[in-house]
N, C-alpha and C positions, 0 to 999 in steps of 0.2 A: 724243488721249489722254483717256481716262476719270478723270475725278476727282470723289471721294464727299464730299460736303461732309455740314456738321451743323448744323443750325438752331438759332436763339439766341432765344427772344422777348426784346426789349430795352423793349417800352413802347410808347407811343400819345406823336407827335409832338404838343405844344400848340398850334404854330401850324397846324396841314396837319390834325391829328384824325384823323393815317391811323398805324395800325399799324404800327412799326418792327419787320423781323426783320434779323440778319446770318446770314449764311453763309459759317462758317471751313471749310477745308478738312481734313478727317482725312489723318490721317499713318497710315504701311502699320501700324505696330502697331498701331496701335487700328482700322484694318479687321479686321486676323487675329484683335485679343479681342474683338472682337464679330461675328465670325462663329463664333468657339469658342463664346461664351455661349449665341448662337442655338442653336448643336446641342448644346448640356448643358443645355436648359431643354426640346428639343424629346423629349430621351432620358430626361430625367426625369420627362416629363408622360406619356409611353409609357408608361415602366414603372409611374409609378401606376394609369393605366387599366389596366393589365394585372391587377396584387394587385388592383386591385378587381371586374375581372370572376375571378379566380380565388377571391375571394372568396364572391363570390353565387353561382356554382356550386357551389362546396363548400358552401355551406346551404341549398343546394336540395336538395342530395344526400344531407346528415343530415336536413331537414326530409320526403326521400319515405321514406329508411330508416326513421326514426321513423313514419311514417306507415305504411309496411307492417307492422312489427314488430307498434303498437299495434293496428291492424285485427285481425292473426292472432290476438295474446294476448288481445284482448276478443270473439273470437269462439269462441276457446275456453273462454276464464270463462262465457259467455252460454250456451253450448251444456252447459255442466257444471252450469248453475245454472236455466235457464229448464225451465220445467214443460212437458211435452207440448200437443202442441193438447188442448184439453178438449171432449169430446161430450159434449152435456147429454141429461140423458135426452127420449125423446120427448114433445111437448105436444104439443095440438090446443087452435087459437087462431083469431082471424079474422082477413085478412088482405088487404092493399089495395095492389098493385104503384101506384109514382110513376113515373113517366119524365119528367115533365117538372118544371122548378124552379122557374115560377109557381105551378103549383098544389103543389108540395112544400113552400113556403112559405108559400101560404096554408091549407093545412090543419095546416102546425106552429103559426102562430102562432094561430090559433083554439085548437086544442087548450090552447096553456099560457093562452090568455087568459081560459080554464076554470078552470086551475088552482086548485083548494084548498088543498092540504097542502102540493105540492112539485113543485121542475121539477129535474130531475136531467139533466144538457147535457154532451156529452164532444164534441170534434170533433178534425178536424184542422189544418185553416184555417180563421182567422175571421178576414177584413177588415173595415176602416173606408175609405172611409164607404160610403153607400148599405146595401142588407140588411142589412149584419150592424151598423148602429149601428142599424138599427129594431129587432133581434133583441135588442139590448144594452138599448134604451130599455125594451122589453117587459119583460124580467127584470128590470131595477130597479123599472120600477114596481110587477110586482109580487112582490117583495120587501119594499117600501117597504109594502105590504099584507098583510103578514103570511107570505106563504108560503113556505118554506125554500126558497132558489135554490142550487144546485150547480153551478158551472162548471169543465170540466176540457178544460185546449186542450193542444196538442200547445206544444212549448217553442219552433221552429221554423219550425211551419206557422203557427203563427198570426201577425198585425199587430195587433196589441194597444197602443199609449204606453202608456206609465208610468202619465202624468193618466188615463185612461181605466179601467185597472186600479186605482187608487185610488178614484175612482169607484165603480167596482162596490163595491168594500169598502163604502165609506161608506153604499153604498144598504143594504147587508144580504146581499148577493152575498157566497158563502164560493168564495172561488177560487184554482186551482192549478196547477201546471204540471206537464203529465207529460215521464218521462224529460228531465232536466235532465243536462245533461255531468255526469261525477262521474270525481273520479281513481279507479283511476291510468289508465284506458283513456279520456282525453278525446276522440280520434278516434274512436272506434270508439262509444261512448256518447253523442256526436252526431250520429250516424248513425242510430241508429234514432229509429223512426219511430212516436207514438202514431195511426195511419191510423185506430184504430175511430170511428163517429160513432153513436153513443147517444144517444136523448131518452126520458126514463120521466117521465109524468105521472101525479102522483098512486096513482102503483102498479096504473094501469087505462089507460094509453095507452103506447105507446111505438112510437120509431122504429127503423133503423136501414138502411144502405146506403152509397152513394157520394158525395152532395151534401156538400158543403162549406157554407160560407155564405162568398157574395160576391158581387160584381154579377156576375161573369161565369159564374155557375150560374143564371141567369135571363137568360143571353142580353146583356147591354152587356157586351161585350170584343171584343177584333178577330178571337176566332174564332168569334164569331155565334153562334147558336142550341148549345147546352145539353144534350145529351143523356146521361142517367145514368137508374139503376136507383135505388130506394129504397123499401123495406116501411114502413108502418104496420099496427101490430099490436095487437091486444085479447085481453084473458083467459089462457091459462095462460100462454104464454112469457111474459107480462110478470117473471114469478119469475127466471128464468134471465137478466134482463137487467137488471133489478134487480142483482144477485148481481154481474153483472161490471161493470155503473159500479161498486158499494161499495167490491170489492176494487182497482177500476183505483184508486180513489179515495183508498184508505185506502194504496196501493202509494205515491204523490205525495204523501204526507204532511198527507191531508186528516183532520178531526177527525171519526170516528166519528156519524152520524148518530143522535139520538134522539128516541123517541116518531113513528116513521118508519109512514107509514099502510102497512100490509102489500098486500101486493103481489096480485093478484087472482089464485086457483085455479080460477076457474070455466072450464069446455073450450069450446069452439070447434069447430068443422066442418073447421080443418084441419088435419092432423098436420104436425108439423115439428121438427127440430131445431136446437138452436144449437151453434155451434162456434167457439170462442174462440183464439187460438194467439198464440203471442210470439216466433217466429222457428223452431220446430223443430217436425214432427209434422205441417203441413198436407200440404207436400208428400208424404208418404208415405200421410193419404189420398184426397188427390188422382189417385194412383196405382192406388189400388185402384178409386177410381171408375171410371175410365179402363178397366181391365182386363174390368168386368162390362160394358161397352159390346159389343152387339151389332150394333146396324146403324146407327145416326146420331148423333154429337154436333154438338153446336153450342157455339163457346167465344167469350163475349164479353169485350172486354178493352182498355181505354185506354195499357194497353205488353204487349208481348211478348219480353221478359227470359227463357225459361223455366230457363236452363242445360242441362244434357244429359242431368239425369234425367228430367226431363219429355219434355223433346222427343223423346226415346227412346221412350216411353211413349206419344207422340200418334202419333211414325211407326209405333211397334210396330199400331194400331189399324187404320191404315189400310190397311198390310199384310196381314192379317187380313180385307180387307173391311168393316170400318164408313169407312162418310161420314164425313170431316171437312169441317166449315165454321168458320173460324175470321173474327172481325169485331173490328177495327180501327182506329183513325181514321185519316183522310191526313191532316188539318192535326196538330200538334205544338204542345203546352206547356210542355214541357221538353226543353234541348237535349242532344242526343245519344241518346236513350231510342229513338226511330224508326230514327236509323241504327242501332241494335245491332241491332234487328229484322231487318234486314235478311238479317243474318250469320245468320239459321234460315229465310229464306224458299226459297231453291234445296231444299234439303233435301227442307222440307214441299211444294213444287210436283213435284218428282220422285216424291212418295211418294203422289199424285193429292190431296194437300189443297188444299180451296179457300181461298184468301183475298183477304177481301172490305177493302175501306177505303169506311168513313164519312164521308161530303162533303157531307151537308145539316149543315155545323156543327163543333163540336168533339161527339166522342164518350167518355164517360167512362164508361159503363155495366160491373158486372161481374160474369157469368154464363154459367154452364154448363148446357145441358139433354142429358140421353144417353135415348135411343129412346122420350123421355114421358110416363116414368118416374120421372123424377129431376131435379132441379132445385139450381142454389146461387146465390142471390145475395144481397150483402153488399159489405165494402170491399179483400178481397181481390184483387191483380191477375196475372196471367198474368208475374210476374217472380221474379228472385232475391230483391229489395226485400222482398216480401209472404212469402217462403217463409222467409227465412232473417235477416231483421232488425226487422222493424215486428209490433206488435202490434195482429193485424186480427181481423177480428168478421164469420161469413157465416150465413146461413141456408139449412137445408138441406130440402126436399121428397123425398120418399121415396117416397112412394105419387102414382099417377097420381090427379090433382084438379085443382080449379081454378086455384090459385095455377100448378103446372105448364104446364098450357095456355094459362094467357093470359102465361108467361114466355116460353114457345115462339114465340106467336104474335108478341110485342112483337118480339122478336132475329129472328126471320124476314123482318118487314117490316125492320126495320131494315136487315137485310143484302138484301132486295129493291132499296130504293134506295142501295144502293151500288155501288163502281167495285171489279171481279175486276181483282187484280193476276196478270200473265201471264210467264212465261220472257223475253220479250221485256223487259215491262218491265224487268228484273234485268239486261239485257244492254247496255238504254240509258242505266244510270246512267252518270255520267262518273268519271272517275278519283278526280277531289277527295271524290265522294261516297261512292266505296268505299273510297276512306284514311280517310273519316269512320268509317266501318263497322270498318275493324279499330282503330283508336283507340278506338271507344266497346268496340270488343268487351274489348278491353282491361281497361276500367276499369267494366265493366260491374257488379261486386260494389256499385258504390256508387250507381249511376243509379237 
C-alpha cells in the first residue's frame, strides 16, 4: 500500500551532530487539499501567463497601428509642406572626382587646415574614435584660432557623447542637429534622414558626395576597402552650396552667420548644376533623365529600393533598346536593404538589365551616366529613402567634358571588377532568403 508521508525538520542531535527529520504520515484529506492547491496554483499561474502575453500583443498591435497612422499623416504633412527638389542655375566650376577615402580625407583636411575665415561641415555620420575625432581635433583647433566653425550632423547618423559635443562648444564650434523628432509625427520625423554632406571653405572650396566620416570609409571595418564617389569643387558652385548649408542651417535652429567672407563667382571650365531635394521632386527628375536616354545608362548605387515608379522607368529604357548597367555591392551594411533588392532583380534580368555586384570591398558610391552626356553624382541613392524622405544634395553634368568621362570611366572599371548576378543566381536563393525578401519588401518605405 502507498503511503504519502510529510517531512518535519525537528533540529541537529547534540550528542550525534546529525540532523533530525520525522516523517508523519498524511491523512486522505490532506492528500485531496493539496492536490486541489497544486491545480489552483497551476491554473492560476496559466492564466496570468495568458493576460500577460494577451497583453503585449495588444501593444504591439496599438504600437504598429500608431506607427502606421503616424508614418502616413507625417508623410502627408511633409509632402504638403516640403519644397520641390530645387535646380540651381547653371555654374562652371572646377572640379575633382574622389573615389577613394584616404585621399578624401587627406585633401579635406589640408583644405580646412588652410582655413581663414570659415569651415562650414554638414554630414551625416560622424563617428568617434579614429577620423572623425582627428576631423573634430582639426575644427577645434581651429576654432580656437579664430575661425568661425559650423558643424551640422544629422540627429541619428551621427556618434557624437554628450562630453564631446560640449567640447566643441567650449572650443568655439557653433553646432546643431538637423531634423530632430518633433510632435506630433515622432515616427515619421525620425525617420528622415539629413544624408547631405557639405564642406565650404572659406567661400573658395567646397565638398560634397557620399563619404561619411569614420574609420570604415578608409578601409578598417570588416567590409574592407571603401569605395564611394565624392567632388571637390572651386569657383562658381561654391555660391549655390554656400546657400544650402546657410538655409540647412538656419532650418536646425542655427544663429545666422555674420561678416561671412562671400562666396567666390569667378567660372571654371566646367558647367554643372546643383540640385537640392527633401523628399519630393528628385524622383520625377530622375524620370525625365531616364526618358532622354538613348543607348546606354550606367546606374551606380550602395541600395536598390527604387519602388515602381522608377523601375518602370529603367524597364520602360531598356525595352526601348538602351543598355542598362546597374552596380551594386554584394557585401551589406544594413540589414535587410540587399534583400529588398532582390524583389526588382528577376524583373530587371527579364528586361536584358545587367547587374553587376561590387566585391573588391564595400561599395557606396552614387551615380548615373546616360550615353556621355550626362552625369549625377552626389548623396543621393537608388531608393525610396532618398526619393521620398531624407534631404540629399547631387551634382549634375550636362554637357559632355571632363568630369563626365572620367565619371564614366571610374563606374565602368568598377563594374569591370565585379561579379554579373545571373537568373540562376535568383533561382539558388534558399527559401529563408526569399521570406527575407518579401519581409523587407514589406517594410521597405523605412530601409
Amino acid at each position: 500500500m502507498h503511503v504519502s508521508y510529510i517531512v518535519h525538520w525537528t533540529g541537529v542531535n547534540i550528542d550525534t551532530g546529525r540532523f533530525q527529520l520525522k516523517f508523519d504520515p498524511l491523512k486522505t484529506h490532506e492528500i485531496e487539499n493539496y492536490g486541489h492547491s497544486k491545480k489552483r496554483l497551476k491554473s492560476e499561474g496559466l492564466a496570468m501567463f495568458t493576460t500577460i502575453v494577451i497583453t503585449i500583443i495588444a501593444l504591439l498591435l496599438l504600437l504598429a497601428i500608431w506607427f502606421i497612422i503616424d508614418f502616413r499623416l507625417g508623410r502627408k504633412r511633409h509632402q504638403q509642406q516640403a519644397s520641390t527638389a530645387k535646380m540651381f542655375p547653371m555654374r562652371h566650376s572646377e572640379t575633382e572626382l574622389i573615389k577613394d577615402g584616404r585621399r578624401f580625407f587627406q585633401r579635406l583636411f589640408t583644405d580646412i587646415e588652410q582655413a581663414q575665415d570659415h569651415v562650414h561641415t554638414s554630414v551625416f555620420i560622424i563617428k568617434e574614435p579614429g577620423i572623425g575625432a582627428q576631423l573634430l581635433a582639426l575644427l577645434e583647433r581651429k576654432a580656437r584660432d579664430g575661425v568661425k566653425v559650423r558643424l551640422l550632423v544629422d540627429r541619428f547618423g551621427s556618434r557624437l557623447a554628450t562630453a564631446t559635443i560640449h567640447r566643441l562648444k567650449r572650443s568655439g564650434i557653433s553646432f546643431a542637429y538637423a531634423h530632430k523628432p518633433k510632435f506630433p509625427f515622432i515616427f515619421y520625423s525620425a525617420n528622415r534622414r539629413y544624408h547631405r554632406k557639405i564642406t565650404v571653405v572659406d567661400g573658395k572650396i567646397a565638398y560634397l558626395g557620399g563619404f561619411n566620416v569614420g574609420d570604415e570609409y578608409v578601409g578598417k571595418d570588416k567590409l574592407g576597402y571603401w569605395r564611394d564617389y565624392h567632388v571637390r569643387m572651386e569657383k562658381e558652385i561654391i555660391t549655390d552650396l554656400q546657400e544650402t548649408f546657410l538655409d540647412d542651417w538656419a532650418e536646425a535652429g542655427g544663429a545666422p552667420p555674420a561678416n561671412l567672407m562671400p562666396a567666390s563667382t569667378e567660372q571654371g571650365p566646367e558647367p554643372m548644376q546643383l540640385l537640392a531635394s527633401e523628399g519630393l521632386g528628385y524622383a520625377d527628375e530622375l524620370i525625365k533623365w531616364f526618358d532622354s536616354a538613348e543607348n546606354y545608362v550606367l546606374i551606380a548605387s550602395p541600395y536598390y529600393v527604387p519602388g515602381r515608379q522608377i523601375q518602370d522607368a529603367i524597364i520602360n529604357m531598356a525595352k526601348r533598346g538602351v543598355k542598362v548597367d546597374i552596380l551594386l555591392p554584394q557585401k551589406k551594411d544594413h540589414p535587410l536593404v540587399k534583400d529588398a533588392a532582390f524583389a526588382y532583380f528577376e524583373e530587371l534580368l527579364q528586361a536584358k538589365c545587367n547587374i553587376h555586384e561590387y566585391i573588391t570591398g564595400f561599395f557606396h558610391g552614387k551615380a548615373i551616366v546616360i550615353d556621355g552626356h550626362f552625369a549625377n553624382i552626389g548623396s543621393a541613392k537608388v531608393d525610396k529613402r532618398s526619393f521620398f524622405l531624407n534631404d540629399e544634395l547631387d551634382l549634375f553634368f550636362h554637357q559632355q567634358g571632363e568630369m563626365v568621362t572620367t565619371a564614366e570611366a571610374i563606374v565602368r572599371n568598377d563594374m569591370q571588377a565585379a561579379k554579373q548576378i545571373t537568373m540562376q543566381d535568383l533561382e539558388n536563393r534558399t527559401w529563408f532568403e526569399k521570406a527575407k525578401t518579401k519581409f523587407a519588401t514589406w517594410i521597405s518605405d523605412l530601409l
